[in-house]
ZATORFI-44217 format. One line per field, with one value per atom (N, C-alpha, C, O): residue in one letter; atom name; x, y, z. Coordinates in steps of 0.001 Angstrom, whole numbers, plus 500000, padded with zeros to 6 digits. Atoms other than C-alpha are relative to their C-alpha. Last residue first. Layout:
residu	A, ...;
atome	CA, ...;
px	X, ...;
py	Y, ...;
pz	Z, ...;
***
This chain:
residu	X, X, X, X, X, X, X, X, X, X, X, X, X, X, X, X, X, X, X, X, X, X, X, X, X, X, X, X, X, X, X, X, X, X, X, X, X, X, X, X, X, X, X, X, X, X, X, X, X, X, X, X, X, X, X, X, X, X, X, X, X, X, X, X, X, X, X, X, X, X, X, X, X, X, X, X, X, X, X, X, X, X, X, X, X, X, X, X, X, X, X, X, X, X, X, X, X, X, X, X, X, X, X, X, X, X, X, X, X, X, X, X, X, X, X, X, X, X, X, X, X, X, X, X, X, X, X, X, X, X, X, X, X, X, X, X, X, X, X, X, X, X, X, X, X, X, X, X, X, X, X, X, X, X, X, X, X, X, X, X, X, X, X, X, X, X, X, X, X, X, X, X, X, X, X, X, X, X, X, X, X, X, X, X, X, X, X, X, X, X, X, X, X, X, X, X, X, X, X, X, X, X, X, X, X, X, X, X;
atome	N, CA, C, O, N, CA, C, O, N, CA, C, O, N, CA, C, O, N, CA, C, O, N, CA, C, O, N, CA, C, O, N, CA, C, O, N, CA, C, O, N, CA, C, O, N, CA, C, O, N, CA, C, O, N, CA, C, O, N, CA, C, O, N, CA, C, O, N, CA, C, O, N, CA, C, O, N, CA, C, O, N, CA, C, O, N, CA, C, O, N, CA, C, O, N, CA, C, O, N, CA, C, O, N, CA, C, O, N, CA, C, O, N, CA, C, O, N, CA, C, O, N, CA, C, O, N, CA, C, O, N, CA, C, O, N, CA, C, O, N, CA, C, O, N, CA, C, O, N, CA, C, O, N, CA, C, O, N, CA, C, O, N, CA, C, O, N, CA, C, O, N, CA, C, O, N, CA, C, O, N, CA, C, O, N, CA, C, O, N, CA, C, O, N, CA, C, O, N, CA, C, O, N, CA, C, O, N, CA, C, O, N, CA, C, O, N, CA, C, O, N, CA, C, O, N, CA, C, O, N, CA, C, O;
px	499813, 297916, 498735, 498706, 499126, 299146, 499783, 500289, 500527, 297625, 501145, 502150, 500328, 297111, 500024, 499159, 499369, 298862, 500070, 501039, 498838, 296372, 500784, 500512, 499152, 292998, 500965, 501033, 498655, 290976, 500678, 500714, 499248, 287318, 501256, 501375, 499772, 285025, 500946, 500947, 499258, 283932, 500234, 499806, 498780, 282973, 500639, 501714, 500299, 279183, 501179, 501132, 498511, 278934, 499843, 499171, 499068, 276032, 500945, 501636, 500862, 274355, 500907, 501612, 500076, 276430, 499320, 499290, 499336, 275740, 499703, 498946, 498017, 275331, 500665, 501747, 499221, 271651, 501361, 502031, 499938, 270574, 500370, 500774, 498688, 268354, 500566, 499995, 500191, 265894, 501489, 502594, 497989, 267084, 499316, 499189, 498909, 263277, 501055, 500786, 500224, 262035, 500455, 501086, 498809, 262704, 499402, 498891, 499307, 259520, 501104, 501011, 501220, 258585, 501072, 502207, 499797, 260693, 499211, 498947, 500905, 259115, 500196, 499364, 499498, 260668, 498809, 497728, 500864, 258470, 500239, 499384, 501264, 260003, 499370, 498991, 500255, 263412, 499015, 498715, 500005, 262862, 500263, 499992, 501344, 261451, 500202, 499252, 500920, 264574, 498530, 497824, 499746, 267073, 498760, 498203, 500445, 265496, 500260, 499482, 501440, 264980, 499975, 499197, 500554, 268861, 498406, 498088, 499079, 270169, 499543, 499407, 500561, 267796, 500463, 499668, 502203, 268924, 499809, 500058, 500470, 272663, 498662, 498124, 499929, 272201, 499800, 498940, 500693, 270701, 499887, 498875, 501121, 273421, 498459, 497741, 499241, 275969, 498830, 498248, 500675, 273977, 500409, 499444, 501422, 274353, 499507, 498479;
py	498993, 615497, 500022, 500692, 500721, 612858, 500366, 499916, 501359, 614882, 499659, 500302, 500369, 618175, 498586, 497969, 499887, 619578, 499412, 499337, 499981, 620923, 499622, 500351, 499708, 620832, 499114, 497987, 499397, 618810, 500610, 500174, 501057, 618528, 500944, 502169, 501346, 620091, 499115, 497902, 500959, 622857, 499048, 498122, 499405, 624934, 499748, 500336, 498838, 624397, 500566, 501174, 499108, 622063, 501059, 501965, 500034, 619949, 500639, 500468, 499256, 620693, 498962, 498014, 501689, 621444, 499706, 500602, 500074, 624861, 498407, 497649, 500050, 624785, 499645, 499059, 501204, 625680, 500014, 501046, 499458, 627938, 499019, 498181, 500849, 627555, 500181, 500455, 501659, 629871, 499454, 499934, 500343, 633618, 498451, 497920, 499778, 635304, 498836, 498132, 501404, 636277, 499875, 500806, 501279, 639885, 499355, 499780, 500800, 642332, 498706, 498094, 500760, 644216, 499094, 498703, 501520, 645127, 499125, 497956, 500472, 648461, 498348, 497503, 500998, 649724, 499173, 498695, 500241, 652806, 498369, 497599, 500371, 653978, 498752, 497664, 500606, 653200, 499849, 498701, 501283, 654497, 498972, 497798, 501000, 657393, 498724, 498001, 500451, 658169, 499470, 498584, 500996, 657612, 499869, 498796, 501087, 659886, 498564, 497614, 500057, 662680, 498569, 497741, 500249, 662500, 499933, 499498, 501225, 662471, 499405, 498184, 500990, 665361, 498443, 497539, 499797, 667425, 498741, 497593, 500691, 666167, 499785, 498985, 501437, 667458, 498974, 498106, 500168, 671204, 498380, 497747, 500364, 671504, 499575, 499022, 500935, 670790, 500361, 499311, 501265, 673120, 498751, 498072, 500178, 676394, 498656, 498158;
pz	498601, 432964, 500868, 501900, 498894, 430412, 501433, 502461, 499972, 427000, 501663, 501965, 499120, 427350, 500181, 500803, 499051, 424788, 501475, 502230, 500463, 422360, 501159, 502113, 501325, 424039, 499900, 500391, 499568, 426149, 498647, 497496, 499500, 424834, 500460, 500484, 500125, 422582, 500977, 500770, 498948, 424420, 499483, 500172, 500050, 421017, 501204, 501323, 499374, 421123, 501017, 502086, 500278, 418504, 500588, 500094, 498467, 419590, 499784, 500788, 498995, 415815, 501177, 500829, 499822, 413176, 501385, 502228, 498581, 411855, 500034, 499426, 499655, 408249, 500995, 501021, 501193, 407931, 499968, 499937, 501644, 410486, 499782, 500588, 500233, 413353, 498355, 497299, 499907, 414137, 499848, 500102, 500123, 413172, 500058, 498955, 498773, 413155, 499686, 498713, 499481, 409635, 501581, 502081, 500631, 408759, 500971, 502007, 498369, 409396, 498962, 497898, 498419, 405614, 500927, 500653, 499962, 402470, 501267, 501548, 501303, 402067, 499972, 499641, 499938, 405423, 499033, 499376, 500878, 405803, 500097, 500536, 499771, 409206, 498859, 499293, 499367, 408331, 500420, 500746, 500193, 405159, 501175, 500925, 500290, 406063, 499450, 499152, 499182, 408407, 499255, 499738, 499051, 406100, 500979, 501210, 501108, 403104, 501308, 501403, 500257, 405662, 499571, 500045, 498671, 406369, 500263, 501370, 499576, 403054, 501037, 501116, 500362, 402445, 500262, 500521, 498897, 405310, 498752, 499120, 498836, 404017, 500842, 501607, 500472, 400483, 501395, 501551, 500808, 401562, 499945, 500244, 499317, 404171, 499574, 500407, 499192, 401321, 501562, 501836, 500862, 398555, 501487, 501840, 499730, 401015, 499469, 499928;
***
């Protein structure tokens, strides 16, 4: 009887915190710091290709 008991609460506690969400809206993504910018992983001919 304790093990359906723990999961109901387990499962209450998830959903008011997704409602409640104490930490408030996340930022939106923008640009991040790090990325290099035109790098958009076509660089060129690969490995191998040279002559063809």
């Amino acid at each position: 009887m304790i093990v359906p008991a723990v999961a109901l609460a387990l499962y209450l506690f998830n959903v008011i915190l997704s409602v409640y969400k104490p930490w408030g809206r996340r930022k939106a993504a923008g640009a991040r710091p790090g990325r290099i910018p035109g790098a958009s992983g076509a660089a060129g001919p690969g490995p191998g290709s040279e002559g063809r």
